[in-house]
Backbone bond lengths (Angstrom), bond angles and torsions (degrees), N, CA, C in turn:
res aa  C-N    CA-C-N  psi(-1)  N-CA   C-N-CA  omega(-1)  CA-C   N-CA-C  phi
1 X - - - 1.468 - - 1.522 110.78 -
2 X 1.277 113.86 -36.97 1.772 113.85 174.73 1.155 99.07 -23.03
3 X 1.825 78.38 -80.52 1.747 119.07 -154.15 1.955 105.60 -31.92
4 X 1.118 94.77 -59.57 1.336 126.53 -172.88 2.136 95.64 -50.08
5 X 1.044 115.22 -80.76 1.767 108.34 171.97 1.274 113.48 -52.40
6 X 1.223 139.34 -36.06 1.706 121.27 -173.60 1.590 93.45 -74.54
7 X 1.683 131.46 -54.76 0.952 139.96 -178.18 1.553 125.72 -22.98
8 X 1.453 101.07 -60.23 1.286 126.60 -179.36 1.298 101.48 -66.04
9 X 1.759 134.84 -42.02 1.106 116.42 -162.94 1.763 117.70 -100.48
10 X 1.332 103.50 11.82 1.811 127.23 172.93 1.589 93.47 -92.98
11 X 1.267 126.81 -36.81 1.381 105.35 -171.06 1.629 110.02 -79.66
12 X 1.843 108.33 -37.05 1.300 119.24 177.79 1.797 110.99 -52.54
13 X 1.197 121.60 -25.39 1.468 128.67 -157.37 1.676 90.22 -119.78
14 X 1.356 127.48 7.02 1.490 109.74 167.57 1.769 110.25 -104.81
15 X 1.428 83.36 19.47 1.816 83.25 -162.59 1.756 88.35 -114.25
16 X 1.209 106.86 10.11 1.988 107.52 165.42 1.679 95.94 -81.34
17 X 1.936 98.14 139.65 0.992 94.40 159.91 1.296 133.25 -115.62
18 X 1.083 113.09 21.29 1.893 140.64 169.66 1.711 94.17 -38.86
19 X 0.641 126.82 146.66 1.363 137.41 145.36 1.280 131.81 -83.80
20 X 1.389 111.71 -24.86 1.247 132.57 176.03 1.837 119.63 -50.77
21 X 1.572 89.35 -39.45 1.392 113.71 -172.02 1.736 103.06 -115.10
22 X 0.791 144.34 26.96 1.436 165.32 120.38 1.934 114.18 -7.29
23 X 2.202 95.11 -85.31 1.151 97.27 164.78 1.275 144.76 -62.13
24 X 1.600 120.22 4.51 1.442 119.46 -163.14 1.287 118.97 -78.52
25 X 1.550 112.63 -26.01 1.444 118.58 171.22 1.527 116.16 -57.43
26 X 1.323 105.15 150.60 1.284 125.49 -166.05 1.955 116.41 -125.73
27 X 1.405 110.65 134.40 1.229 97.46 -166.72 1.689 99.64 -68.91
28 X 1.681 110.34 -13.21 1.290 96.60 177.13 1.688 129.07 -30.69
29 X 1.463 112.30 -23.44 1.220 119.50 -152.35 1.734 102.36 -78.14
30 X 1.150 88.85 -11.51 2.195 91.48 174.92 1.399 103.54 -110.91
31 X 1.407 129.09 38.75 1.512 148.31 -170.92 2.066 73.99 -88.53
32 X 1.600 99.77 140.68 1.800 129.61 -168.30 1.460 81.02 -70.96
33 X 1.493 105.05 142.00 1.331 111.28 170.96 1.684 124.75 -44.88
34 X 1.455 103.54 -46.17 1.451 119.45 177.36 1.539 91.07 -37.55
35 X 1.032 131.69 -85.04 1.055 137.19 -148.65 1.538 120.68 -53.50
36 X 1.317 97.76 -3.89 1.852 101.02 177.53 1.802 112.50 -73.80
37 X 1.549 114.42 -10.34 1.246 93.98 178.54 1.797 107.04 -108.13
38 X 1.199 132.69 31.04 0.680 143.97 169.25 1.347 114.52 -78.54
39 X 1.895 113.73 153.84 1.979 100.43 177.68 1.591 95.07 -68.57
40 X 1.492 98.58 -166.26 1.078 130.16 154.80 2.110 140.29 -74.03
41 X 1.441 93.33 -26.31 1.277 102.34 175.63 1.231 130.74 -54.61
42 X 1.646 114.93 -6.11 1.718 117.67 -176.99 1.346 75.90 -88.88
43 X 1.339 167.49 -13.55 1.516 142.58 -160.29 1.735 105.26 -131.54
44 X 1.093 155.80 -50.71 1.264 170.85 100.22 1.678 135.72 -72.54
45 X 1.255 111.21 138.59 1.436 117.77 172.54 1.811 98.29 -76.82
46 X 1.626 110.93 146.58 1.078 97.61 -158.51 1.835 95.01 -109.51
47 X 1.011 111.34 -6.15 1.970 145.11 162.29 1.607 88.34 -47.36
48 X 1.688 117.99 -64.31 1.327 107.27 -158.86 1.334 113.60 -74.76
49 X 1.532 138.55 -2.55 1.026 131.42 157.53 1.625 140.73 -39.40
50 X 1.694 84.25 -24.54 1.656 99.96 -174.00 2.282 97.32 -105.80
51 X 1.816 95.58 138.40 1.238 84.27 158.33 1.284 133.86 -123.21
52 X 1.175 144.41 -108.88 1.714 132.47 -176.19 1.493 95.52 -124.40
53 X 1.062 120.68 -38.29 1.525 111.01 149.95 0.885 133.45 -42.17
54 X 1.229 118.75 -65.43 1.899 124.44 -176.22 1.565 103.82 -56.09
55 X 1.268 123.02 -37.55 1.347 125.77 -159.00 1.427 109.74 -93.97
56 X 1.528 134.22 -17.18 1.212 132.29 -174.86 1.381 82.18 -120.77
57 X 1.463 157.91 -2.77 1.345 131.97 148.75 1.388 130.84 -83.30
58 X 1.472 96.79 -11.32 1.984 106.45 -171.69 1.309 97.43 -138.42
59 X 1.765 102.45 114.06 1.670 93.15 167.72 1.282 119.58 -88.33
60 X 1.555 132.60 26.24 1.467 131.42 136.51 1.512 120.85 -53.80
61 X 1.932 105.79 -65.01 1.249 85.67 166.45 1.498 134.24 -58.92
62 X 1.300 112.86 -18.78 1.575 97.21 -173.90 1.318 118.87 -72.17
63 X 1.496 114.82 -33.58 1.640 108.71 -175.19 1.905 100.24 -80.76
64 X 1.204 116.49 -17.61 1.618 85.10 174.46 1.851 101.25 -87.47
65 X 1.228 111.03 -32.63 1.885 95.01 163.18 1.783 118.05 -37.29
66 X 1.289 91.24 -50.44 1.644 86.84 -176.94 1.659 119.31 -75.65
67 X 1.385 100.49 -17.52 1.817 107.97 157.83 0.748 93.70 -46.13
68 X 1.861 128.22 -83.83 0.967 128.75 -147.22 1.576 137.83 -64.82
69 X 1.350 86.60 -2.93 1.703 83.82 -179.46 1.439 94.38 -119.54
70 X 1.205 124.33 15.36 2.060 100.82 166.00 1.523 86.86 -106.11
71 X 1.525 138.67 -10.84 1.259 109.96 -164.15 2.003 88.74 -104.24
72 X 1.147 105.74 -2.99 1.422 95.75 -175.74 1.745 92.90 -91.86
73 X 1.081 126.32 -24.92 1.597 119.67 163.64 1.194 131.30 -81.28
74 X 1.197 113.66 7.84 1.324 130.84 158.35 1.301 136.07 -114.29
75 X 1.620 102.22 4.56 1.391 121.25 -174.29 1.676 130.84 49.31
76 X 1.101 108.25 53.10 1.054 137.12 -174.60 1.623 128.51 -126.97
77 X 2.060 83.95 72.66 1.688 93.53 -163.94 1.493 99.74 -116.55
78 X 1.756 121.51 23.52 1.407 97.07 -166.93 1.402 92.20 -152.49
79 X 1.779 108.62 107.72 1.806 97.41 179.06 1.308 127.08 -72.33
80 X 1.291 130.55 5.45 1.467 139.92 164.07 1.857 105.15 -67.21
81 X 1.197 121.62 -27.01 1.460 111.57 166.80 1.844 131.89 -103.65
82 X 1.346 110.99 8.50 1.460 110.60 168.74 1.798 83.21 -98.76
83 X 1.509 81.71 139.14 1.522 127.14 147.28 1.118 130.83 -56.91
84 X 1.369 139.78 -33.89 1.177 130.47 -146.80 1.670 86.85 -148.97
85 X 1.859 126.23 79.15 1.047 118.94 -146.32 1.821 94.87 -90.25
86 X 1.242 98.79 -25.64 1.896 118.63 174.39 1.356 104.64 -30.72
87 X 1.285 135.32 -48.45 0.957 156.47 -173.76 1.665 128.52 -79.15
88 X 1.091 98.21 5.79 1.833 104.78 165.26 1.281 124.64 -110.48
89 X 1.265 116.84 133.29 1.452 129.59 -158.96 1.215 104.59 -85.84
90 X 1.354 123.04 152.06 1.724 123.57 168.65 1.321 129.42 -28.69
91 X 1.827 110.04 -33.32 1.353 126.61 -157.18 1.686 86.07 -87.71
92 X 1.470 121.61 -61.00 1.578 131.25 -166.51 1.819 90.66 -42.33
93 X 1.226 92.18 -52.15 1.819 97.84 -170.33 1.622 123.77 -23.97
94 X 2.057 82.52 -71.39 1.217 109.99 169.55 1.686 115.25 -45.14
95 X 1.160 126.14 -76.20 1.767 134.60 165.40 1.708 109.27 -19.49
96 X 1.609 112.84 -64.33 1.956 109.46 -177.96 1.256 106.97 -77.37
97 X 1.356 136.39 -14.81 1.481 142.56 141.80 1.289 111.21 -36.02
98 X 1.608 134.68 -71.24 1.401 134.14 158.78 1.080 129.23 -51.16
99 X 1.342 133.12 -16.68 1.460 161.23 -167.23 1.849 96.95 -63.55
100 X 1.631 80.37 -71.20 1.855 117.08 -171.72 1.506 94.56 -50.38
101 X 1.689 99.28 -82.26 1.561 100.88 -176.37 1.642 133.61 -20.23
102 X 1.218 102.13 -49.34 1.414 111.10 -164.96 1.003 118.96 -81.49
103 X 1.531 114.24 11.88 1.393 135.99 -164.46 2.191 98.23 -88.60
104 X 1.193 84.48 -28.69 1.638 108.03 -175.99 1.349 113.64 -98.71
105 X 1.033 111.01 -40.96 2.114 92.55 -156.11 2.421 97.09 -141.55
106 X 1.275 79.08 176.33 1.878 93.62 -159.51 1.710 87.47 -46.95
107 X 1.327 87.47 179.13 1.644 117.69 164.30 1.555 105.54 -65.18
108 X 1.383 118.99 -50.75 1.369 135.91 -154.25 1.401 76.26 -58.40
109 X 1.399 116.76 -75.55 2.207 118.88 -140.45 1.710 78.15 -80.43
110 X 1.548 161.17 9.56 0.940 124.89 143.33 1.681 129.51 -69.21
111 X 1.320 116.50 -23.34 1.013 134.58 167.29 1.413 128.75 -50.98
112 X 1.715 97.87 -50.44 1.321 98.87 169.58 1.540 128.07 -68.26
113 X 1.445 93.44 -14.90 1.498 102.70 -171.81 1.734 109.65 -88.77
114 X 1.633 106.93 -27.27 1.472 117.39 150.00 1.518 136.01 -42.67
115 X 1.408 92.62 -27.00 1.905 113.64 -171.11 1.368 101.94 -103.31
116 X 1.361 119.03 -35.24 1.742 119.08 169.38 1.461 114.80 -52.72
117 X 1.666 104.84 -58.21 1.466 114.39 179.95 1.090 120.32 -64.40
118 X 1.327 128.82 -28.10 1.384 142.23 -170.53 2.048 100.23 -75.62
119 X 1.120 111.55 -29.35 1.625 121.96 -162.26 1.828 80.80 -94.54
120 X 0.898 132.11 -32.44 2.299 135.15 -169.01 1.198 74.16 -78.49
121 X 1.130 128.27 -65.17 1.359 125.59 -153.08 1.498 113.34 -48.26
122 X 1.665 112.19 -51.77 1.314 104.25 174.44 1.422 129.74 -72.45
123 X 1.188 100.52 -14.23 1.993 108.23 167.00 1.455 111.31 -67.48
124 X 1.350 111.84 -39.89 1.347 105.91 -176.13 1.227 112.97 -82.33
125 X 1.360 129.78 -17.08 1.472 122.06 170.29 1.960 112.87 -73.14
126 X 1.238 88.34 -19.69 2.014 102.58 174.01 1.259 95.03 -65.10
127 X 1.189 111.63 -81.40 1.481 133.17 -166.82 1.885 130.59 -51.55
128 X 1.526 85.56 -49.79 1.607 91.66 175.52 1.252 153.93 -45.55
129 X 1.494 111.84 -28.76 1.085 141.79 -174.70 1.504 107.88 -68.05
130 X 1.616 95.17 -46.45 1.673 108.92 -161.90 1.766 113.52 -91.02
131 X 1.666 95.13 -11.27 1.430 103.51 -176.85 1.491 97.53 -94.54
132 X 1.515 123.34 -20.48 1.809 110.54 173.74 1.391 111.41 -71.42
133 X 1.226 111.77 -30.18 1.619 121.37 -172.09 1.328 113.71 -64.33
134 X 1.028 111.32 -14.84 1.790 139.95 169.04 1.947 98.80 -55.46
135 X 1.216 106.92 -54.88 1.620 123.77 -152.86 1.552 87.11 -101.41
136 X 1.099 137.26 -71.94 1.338 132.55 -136.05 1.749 97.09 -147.85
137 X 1.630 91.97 155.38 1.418 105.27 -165.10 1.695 94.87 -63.17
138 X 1.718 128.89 161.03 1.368 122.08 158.11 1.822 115.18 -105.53
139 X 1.235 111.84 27.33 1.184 123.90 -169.11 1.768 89.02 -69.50
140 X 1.193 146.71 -76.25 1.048 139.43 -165.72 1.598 128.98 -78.05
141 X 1.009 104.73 29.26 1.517 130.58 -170.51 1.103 124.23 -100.99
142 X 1.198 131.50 160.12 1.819 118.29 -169.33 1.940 84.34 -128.61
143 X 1.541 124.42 96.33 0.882 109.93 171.12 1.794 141.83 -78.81
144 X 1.560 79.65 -19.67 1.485 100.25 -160.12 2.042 95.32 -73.48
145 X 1.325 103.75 18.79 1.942 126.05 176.56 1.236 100.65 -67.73
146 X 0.994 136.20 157.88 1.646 133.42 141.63 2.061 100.94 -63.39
147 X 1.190 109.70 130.92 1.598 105.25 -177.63 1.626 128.14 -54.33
148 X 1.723 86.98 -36.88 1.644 102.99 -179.32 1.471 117.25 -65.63
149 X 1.449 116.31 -26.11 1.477 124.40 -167.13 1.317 85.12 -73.65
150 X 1.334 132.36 -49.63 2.120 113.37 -141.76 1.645 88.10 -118.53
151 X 1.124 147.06 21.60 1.572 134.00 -139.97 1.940 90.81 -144.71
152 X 0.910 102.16 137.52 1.275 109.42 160.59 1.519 126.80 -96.65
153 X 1.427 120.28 146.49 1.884 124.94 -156.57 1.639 106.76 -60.56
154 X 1.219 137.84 1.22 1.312 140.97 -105.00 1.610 86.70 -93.81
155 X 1.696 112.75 -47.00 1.491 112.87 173.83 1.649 123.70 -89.23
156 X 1.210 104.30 -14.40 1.610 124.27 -172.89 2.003 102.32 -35.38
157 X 1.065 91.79 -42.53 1.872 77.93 -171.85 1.742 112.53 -65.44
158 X 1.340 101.31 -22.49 1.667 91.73 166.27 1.451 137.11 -93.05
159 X 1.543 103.49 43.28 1.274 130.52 179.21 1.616 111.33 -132.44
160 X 1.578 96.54 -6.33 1.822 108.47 -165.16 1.941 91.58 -73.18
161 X 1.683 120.86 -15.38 1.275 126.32 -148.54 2.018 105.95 -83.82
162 X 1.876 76.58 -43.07 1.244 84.81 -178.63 2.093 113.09 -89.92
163 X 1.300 112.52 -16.79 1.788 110.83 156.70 1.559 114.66 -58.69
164 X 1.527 110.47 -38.63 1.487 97.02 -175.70 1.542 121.02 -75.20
165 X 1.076 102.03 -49.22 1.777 127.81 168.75 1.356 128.22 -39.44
166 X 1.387 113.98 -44.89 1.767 130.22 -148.81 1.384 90.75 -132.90
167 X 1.523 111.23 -80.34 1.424 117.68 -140.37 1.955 102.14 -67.43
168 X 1.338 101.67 -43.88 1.621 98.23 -150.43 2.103 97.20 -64.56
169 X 1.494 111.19 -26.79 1.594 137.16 -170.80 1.595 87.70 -62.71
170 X 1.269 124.74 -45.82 1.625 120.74 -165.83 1.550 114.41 -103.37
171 X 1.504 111.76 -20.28 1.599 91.24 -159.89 2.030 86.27 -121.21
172 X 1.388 100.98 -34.21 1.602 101.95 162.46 1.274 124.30 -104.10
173 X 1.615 104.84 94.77 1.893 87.39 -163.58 1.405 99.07 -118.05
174 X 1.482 133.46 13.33 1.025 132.37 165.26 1.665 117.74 -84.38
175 X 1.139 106.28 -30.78 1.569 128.67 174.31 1.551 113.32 -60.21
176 X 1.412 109.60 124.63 1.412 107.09 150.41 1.189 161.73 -28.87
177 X 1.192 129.56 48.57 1.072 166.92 -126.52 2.151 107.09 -44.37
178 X 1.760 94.41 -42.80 1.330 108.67 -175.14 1.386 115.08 -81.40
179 X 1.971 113.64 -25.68 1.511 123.56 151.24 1.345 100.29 -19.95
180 X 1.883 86.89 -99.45 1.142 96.90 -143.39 1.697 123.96 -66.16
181 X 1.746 111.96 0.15 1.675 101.15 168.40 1.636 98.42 -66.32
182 X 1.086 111.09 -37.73 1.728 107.76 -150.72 1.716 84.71 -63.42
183 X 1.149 146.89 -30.81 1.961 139.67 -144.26 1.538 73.18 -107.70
184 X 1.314 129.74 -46.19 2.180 109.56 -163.63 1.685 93.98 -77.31
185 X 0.890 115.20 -26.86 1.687 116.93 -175.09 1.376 115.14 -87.08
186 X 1.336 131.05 -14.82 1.840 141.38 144.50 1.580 111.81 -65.57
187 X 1.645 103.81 -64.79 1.729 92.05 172.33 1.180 115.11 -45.31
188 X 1.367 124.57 -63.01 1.556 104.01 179.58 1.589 133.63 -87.04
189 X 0.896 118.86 17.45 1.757 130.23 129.66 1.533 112.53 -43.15
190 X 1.944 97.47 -56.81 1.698 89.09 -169.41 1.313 108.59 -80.05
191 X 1.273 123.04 1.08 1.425 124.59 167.46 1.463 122.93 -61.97
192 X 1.093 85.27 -31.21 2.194 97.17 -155.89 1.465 89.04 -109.65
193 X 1.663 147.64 -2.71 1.019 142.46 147.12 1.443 143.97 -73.07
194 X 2.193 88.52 -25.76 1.526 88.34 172.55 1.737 93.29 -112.62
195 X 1.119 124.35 53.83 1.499 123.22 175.84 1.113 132.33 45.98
196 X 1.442 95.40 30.05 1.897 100.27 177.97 1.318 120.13 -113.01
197 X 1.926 103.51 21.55 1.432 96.82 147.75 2.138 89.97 -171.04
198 X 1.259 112.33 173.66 1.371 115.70 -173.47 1.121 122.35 -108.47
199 X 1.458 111.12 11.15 1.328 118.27 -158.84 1.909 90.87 -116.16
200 X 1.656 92.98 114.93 1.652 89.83 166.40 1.298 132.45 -118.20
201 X 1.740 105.82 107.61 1.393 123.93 -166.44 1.456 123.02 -56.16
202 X 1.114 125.39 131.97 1.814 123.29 -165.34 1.709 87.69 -87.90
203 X 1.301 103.41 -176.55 1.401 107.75 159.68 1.033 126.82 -91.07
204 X 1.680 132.33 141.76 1.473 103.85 -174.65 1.678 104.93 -85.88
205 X 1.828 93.31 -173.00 1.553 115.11 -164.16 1.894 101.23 -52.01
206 X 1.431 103.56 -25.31 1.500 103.58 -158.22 1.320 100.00 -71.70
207 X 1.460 141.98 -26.83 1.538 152.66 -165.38 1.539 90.88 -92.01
208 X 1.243 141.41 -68.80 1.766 136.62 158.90 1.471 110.52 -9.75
209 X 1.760 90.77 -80.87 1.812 98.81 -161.23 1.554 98.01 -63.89
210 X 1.366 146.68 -2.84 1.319 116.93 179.54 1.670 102.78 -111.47
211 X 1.582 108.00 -14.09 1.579 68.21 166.49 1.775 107.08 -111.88
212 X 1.621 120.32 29.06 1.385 121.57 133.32 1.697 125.52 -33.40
213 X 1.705 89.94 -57.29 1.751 91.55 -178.78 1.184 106.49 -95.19
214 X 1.486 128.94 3.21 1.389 93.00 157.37 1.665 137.06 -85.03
215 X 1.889 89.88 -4.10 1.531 107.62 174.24 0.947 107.52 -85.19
216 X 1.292 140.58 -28.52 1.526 150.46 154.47 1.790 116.15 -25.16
217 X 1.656 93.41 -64.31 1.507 110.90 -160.84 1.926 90.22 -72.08
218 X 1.425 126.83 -35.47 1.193 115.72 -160.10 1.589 116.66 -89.33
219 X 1.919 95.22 -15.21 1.556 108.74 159.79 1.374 127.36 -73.09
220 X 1.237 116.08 -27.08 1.291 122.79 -169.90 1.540 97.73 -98.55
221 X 1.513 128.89 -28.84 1.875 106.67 161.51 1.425 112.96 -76.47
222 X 1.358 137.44 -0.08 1.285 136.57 -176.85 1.921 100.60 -97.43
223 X 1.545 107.87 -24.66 1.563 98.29 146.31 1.194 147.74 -64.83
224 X 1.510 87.21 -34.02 1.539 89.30 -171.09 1.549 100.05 -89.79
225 X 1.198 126.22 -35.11 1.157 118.56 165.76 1.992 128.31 -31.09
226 X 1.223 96.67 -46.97 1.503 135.53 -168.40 2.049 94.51 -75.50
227 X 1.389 99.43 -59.59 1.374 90.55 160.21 1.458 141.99 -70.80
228 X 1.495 115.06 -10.72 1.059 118.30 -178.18 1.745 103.72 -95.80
229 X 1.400 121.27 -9.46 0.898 116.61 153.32 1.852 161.87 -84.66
230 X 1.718 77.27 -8.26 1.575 111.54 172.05 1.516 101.88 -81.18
231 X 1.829 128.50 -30.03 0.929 122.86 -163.74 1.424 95.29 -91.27
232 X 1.451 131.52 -15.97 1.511 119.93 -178.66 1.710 105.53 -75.95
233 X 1.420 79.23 -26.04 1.831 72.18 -171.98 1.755 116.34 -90.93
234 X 1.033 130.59 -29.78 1.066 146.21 144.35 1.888 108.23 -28.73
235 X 1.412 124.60 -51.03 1.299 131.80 -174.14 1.741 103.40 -84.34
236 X 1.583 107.48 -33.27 1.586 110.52 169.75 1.357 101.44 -51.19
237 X 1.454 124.37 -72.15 1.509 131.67 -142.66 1.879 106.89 -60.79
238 X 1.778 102.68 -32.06 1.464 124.98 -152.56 2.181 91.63 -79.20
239 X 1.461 101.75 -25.88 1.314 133.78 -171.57 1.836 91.42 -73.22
240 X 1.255 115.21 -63.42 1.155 110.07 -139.30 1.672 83.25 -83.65
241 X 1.424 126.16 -34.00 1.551 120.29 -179.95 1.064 124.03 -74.94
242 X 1.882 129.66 -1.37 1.145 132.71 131.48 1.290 134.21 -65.10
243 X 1.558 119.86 -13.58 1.630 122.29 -179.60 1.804 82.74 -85.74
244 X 1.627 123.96 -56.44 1.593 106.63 -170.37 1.591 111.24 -40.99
């Protein structure tokens, strides 16, 4: 099952044609199986991702910084070993989400994938509150929380519909749009794989229709190719019945 989610989401992210995002792959990604349950600390600290900027200008980043450093002092980088998985909050999520990742690819594309989650993150603190109230009374609830801090991921992927759709088009509109579905649409894969939620998110249309055209664009030069070769030969034969 690893193999199988990182896999899927190197092929989904080799089909960008940014250049920008080109170098981010990492040969880590043919790292010996053994080695997948290992932390992350032989390759990056995952603490240094965040800097004093990000963290004293955005209090998103700061509370998953501060995830990250009580669960990295407690050693608690791998959700295949807590027990009691009921019990992890959106933010923990987010953190063994980066944990995993970084197990594969640079510092650089973890970052970005830090800045994706960090932007879900703030939808779901919009959103969350009003989408539990859906399921269960909020009478005993402390709302006035950020959701992600005290809340577990359990509904979070049915909010992934409206980040890909709405939010990333208006509030990230410089960003790659097909990125970042393909990185919110892996996290929650790895959500619904290690049982920290039941809901299993398809991909949306936008991950389809683009690599539609990219089968499109690579069918239609293998025509013209194909035609430009009927016409050499066609001009050979027309060639050779003018030398008779």
């Amino acid at each position: 099952m690893k193999f199988l989610m990182i896999y899927q989401f190197f092929d989904l992210l080799r089909n960008i044609q940014d250049e920008k995002y080109k170098n981010l792959f990492d040969s880590k990604e043919n790292k010996n199986k053994n080695n997948l349950d290992k932390g992350s600390d032989d390759l990056y600290n995952i603490t240094d991702l965040f800097n004093n900027e990000m963290v004293n200008k955005s209090t998103g980043y700061k509370k998953l910084y501060e995830c990250c450093l009580d669960m990295s002092n407690k050693g608690i980088k791998n959700v295949e070993k807590i027990e009691k998985k009921e019990l992890i909050t959106c933010d923990q999520a987010f953190i063994l989400y980066l944990f995993y990742i970084s197990k594969f690819i640079k510092k650089e594309f973890c970052q970005i994938n830090l800045m994706i989650l960090k932007h879900f993150r703030d939808l779901i603190n919009i959103l969350g509150w009003n989408l539990l109230s859906e399921y269960k009374s909020l009478d005993d609830e402390d709302t006035t929380k950020d959701f992600c801090s005290i809340k577990e991921p359990l509904k979070i992927p049915l909010i992934a519909g409206d980040f890909c759709n709405s939010y990333m088009k208006e509030v990230m509109k410089e960003f790659d749009i097909y990125f970042g579905v393909v990185i919110i649409s892996h996290f929650n894969f790895w959500l619904y794989a290690n049982d920290l939620t039941f809901i299993k998110l398809n991909l949306p249309n936008i991950i389809n229709d683009k690599e539609n055209k990219i089968k499109d664009k690579i069918e239609n030069k293998k025509n013209c190719i194909d035609n430009e070769n009927k016409k050499t030969e066609i001009k050979n034969k027309d060639d050779m019945i003018n030398i008779e």
